[in-house]
KOLSE-66088 format. One record per residue (C-alpha): residue in one letter; z negated, x negated, y negated. Coordinates in pm, whole numbers, plus 50000, padded with zeros to 5 digits. Example, Ala and Ser with C-alpha at 12.3 -4.5 7.8 and 13.67 -1.06 7.14 Angstrom:
A492204877050450S492864863350106
***
This chain:
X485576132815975X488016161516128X491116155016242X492836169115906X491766136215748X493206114716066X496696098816118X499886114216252X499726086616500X496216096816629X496736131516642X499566125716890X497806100217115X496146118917326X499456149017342X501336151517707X504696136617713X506456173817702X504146181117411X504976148217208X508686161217309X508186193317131X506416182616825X509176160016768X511986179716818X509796205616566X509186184116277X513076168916352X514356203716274X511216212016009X512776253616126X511186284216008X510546302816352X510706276916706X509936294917039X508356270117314X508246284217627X506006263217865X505086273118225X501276290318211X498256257518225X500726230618082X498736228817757X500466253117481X497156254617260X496906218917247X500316213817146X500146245316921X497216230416731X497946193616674X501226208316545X498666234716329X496766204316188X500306182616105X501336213315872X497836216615712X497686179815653X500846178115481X499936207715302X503576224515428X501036248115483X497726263515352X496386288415607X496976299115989X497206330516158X496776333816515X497866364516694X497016368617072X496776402617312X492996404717342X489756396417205X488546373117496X491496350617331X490566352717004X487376335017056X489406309617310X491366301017014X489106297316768X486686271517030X489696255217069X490516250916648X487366235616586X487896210216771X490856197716636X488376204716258X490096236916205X488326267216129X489466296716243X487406332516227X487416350116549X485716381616418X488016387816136X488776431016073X490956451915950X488516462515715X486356437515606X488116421115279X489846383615219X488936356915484X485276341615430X486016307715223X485006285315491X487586294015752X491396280015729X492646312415919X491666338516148X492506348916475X494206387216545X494826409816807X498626420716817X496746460616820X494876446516533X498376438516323X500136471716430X497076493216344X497216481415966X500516457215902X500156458215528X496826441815526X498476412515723X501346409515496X499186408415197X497026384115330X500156363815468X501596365815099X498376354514942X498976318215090X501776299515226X500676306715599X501526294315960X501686326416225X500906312516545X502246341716809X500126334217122X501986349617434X504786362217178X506256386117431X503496408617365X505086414417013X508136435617215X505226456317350X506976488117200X508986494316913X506396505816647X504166468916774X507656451816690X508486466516338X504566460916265X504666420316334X508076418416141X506406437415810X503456415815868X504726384815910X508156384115774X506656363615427X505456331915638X505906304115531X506516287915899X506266309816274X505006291816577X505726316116862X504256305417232X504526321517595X504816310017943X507056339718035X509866346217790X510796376517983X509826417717985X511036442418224X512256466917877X515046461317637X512676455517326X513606423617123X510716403017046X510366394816668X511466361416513X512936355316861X516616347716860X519226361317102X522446345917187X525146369117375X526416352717697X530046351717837X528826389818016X528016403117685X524486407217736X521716388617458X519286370517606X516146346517416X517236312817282X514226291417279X513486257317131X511646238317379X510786248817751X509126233117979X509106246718352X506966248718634X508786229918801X508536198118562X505486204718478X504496206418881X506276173518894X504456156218600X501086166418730X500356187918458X500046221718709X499206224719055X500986230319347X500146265819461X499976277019806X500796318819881X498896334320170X500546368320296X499126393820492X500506420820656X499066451420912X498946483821039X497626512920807X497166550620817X496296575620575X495686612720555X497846632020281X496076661020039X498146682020256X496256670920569X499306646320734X498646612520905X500796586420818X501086554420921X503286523420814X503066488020843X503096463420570X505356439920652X507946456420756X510886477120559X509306511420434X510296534520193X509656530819820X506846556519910X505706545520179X505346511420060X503076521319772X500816541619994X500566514320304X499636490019995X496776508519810X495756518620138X495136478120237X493736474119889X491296505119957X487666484419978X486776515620267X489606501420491X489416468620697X492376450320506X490916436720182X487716431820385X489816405220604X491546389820309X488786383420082X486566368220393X489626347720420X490066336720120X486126324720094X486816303920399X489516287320174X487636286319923X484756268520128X487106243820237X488036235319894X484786232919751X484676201419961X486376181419758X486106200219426X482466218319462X482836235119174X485726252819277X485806292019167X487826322719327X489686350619118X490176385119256X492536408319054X491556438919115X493416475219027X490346489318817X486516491618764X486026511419068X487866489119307X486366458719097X482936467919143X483296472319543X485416445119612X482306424119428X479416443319704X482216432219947X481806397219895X477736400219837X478546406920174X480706381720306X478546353520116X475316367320017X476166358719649X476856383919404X480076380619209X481076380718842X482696414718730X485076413518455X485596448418280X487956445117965X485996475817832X482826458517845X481756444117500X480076412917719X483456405917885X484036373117705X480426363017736X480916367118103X483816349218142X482246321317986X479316316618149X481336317418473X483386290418382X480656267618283X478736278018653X479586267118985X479296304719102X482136308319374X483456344619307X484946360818961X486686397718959X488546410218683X490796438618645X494276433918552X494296441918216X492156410318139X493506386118370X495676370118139X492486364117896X490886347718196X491366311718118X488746288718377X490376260218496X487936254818845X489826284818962X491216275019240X491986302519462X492726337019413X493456371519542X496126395719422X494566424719489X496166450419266X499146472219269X500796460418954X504226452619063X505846433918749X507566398018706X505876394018422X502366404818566X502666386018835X503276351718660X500486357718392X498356361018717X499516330518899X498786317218602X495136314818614X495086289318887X497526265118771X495406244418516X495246211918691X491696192818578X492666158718807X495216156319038X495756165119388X493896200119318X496056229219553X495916265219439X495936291419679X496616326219593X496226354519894X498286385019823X500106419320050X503056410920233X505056431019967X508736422319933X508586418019539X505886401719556X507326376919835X510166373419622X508176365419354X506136339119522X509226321919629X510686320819319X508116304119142X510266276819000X513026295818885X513346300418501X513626335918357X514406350718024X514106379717806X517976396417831X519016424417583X521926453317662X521766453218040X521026486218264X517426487618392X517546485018811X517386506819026X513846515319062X512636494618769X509536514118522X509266498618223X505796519218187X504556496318472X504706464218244X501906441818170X502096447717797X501566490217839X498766480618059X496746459217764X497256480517542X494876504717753X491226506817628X489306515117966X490016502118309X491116530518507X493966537018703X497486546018569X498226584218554X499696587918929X497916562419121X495116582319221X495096580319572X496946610819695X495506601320052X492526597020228X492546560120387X491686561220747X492596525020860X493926495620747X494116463420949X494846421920755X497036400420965X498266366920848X501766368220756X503376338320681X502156311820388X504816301620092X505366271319931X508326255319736X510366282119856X509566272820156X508086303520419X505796290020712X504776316521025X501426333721046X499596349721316X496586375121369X493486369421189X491586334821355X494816327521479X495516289621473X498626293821253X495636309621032X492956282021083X495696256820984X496396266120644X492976278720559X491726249620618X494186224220447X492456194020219X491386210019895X493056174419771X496946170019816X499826158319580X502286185819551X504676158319774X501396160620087X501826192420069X505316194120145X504796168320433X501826185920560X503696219320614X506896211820697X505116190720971X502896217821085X506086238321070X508406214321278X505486217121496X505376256421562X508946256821567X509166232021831X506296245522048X508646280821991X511916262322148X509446247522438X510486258522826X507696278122893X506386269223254X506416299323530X502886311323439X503286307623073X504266335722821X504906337422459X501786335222235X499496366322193X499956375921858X503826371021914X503546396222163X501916422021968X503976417621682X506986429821890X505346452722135X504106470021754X507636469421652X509126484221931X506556510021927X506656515821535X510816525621624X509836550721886X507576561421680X510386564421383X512286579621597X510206608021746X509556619021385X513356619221293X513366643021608X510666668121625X509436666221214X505996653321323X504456629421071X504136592621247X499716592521165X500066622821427X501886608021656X499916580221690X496996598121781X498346620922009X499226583722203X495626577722168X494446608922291X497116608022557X496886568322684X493356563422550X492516528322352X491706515621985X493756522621719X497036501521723X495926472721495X493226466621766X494946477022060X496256453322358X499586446822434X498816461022761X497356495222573X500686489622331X502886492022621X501236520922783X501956538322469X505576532622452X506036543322792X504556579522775X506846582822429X509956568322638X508516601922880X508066623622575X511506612122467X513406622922841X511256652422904X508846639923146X504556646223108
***
């Protein structure tokens, strides 16, 4: 028996209470087009298709299409279908005729609709048909993708459109969507149902997740021969910025090394409670992907899973991973929001891609609660939009019409340009222009709830203490927990220090590489000399390691002879 031939009362039984919610207020209002916005893990499928099955059963409806951004999903809808007795074809082309008679609907690619809209409309006209939009902000993707999925799928008979970020960094309207002007004038998405992180986090339904930031010194050579330094961290230039991060995210530089060892120790303290417990790192491209995965060979002696959208096994890959208890996965960007493998428990943002929308798709992946009390924990650069992001992870966002872009702001850069690539390289531009010469990790600070908590040098004990936090706490623990630990640094920081006592080490360094960073600003403001040149003219002059290893004793040496450089002196 499927579940077409079962009860309206059964096919709700097993639904979350925000997706009983939704199919209520749906089949309340019976409307054409409802948009239900629900925070990334919180179950849209399953709501989707028990809604799917309620249509078909009461023959509202005689066929489903599913549209989604990639192939990996196709299949992950169609596994999902079955079980709820529908049969959907994964496979289904442009090409290949009318649907085989044993399948209820197929399963699209929102590429696949735009390359040939008429054959979707005809095949939407043929049947009264319910067009499932999977991640519907993909359908704003650019102009020609919009008018395509409004020829296709204007004749439906009902439109289910789904995302868990209802928001693009472009002015494209989303089809079927509606916009409502506000009391500034500006149209932004009116959706049906939403359901937040935040609710969601406080149902259970999502975990908690945990940011790890790290910061530290870098230095790069330009194509014109220039050293440059910077460090992350700290305010920099829009330019500067993006070269001090893809230099820490270059696998020949020390940074991502440090991160992703960290991150394994996390990971190894998770898979105490939870041993199946996987890691995600989102990598820039192939070539990064590929030796960020002999990186970790290294760091564990395991190989890792690489994840190449290009590669025709991609999906196989993906699924074998999730059924393994392998500890490492890497995919590149443009497939991370295909990745769906609910172990994953900890990640690493290793990838340049700047975006709101991006960076929640990414998040995303380690959200998908399997029992309670799981923590994510997601390591990323101490990057101020990416901060910002992190600390914003409960605030809603929406799609708004007629307003300016920001200073600053690409459009080019979203997510949906990037999918819509067909190899993984990197975008035009972001070929290093530099040769990396070092990069060095230091813990940041952690985020949670808004919340930031102080960090420390790599090994530090502010370190130690949140890699090494139960993989096992209720979102409310882990509130306690930190704001403990940080009550406790904070009062350790107010402590009379006795006679013999100083400030902590790392403290130390951090301002002792401040001050020096200034002087260094400074001297470059006054004699045109790029800062990577400076710094080794200290070296050669005081002697030492670079800065990131240097002693505040060797740090202070340094400032002095540039406080002599400065007045005239040898």
């Amino acid at each position: 028996m499927t579940l077409l031939d079962t009860t309206t009362a059964e096919r709700l039984s097993g639904l979350r209470a925000w997706q009983r919610e939704a199919f209520d207020e749906y089949f309340r209002r019976q409307p054409r087009d409802f948009l239900a916005v629900a925070t990334p893990g919180a179950g849209k499928t399953t709501f989707a298709l028990t809604l799917a099955s309620e249509l078909l059963a009461r023959h509202t409806v005689r066929s489903i299409t599913v549209v989604c951004p990639t192939e990996h999903l196709k299949k992950q809808w169609a596994e999902a279908a079955a079980r709820f007795g529908i049969a959907v074809d994964p496979d289904f082309k442009n090409g290949q005729g009318p649907l085989g008679r044993q399948y209820v609907g197929a399963a699209v690619t929102y590429a696949q609709v735009a390359a040939h809209p008429m054959l979707h409309r005809n095949r939407t006209e043929s049947r009264r048909t319910l067009v499932i939009f999977d991640e519907v902000h993909h359908a704003g993707d650019a102009l020609s993708w919009g008018d395509a999925v409004r020829e296709a799928f204007d004749p439906a008979a009902r439109r289910l459109s789904l995302t868990g970020t209802p928001f693009r960094s472009d002015v494209n309207p989303i089809p079927f969507v509606d916009y409502v002007q506000d009391h500034d004038g500006v149209r932004r998405c009116a959706w049906d149902y939403s359901y937040g992180y935040a609710p969601a986090l406080a149902d259970g339904v999502v975990r908690p997740v945990i940011f790890m930031a790290y910061s530290g010194e870098m230095r790069w050579r330009t194509k014109a021969g220039d050293e440059l330094a910077a460090r992350l961290g700290e305010p920099l230039t829009p330019d500067a910025l993006s070269q001090a991060w893809r230099a820490a995210l270059d696998p020949k530089g020390d940074w991502i090394k440090k991160v992703l060892a960290a991150a394994d120790r996390r990971l190894t303290e998770v898979r105490n409670s939870t041993p199946d417990a996987g890691g995600l790192v989102i990598a820039t491209d192939h070539e990064n992907a590929r030796a960020y995965a002999r990186i970790l060979r290294q760091i564990t002696g395991r190989g890792a899973t690489v994840v190449l959208s290009d590669d025709p096994t991609a999906s196989k890959k993906i699924s074998q991973f999730s059924e393994s208890e392998d500890r490492w996965m890497i995919a590149v960007r443009m497939v991370s929001e295909g990745v769906d493998v609910p172990r994953l428990m900890v990640g690493v943002y290793a990838t340049s891609t700047s975006t709101a929308l991006f960076f929640a798709q990414a998040v995303g992946r380690f959200v998908r609660v399997r029992r309670r009390g799981e923590v994510a924990s997601v390591f990323l650069p101490s990057v101020p939009t990416l901060l910002e992001y992190a600390g914003e992870m409960e605030r809603e966002r929406d799609h708004a019409l007629d307003r300016p872009a920001r200073d600053g702001e690409d459009p080019e850069q979203d997510l949906i340009d990037e999918a819509r690539k067909k190899r993984d390289t990197p975008d035009a531009g972001e070929e290093l222009p530099f040769e990396t010469m070092e990069s060095a990790a230091e813990f940041d600070r952690a985020l949670y709830d808004g919340s930031e908590f102080g960090g420390g040098a790599p090994g530090s004990p502010e370190e130690e203490d949140f890699l090494g936090l139960p993989g096992l706490l209720e979102p409310h623990q882990v509130s306690q927990l930190l704001s403990k630990r940080k009550a406790e640094q904070r009062a350790g920081r107010l402590k009379a220090p006795k006679a013999e006592d100083g400030p902590p080490t790392h403290e130390v360094l951090a301002e002792l590489r401040k001050e020096l960073q200034g002087l260094v600003g400074a001297w470059h403001h006054r004699t045109g000399r790029p800062h990577g040149v400076i710094h080794t003219e200290l070296r050669r002059a005081c002697g030492g390691p670079p800065i990131a290893q240097a002693s505040p004793d060797e740090i202070r040496q340094r400032i002095a002879k540039l406080r002599a450089w400065a007045t005239g002196g040898a």
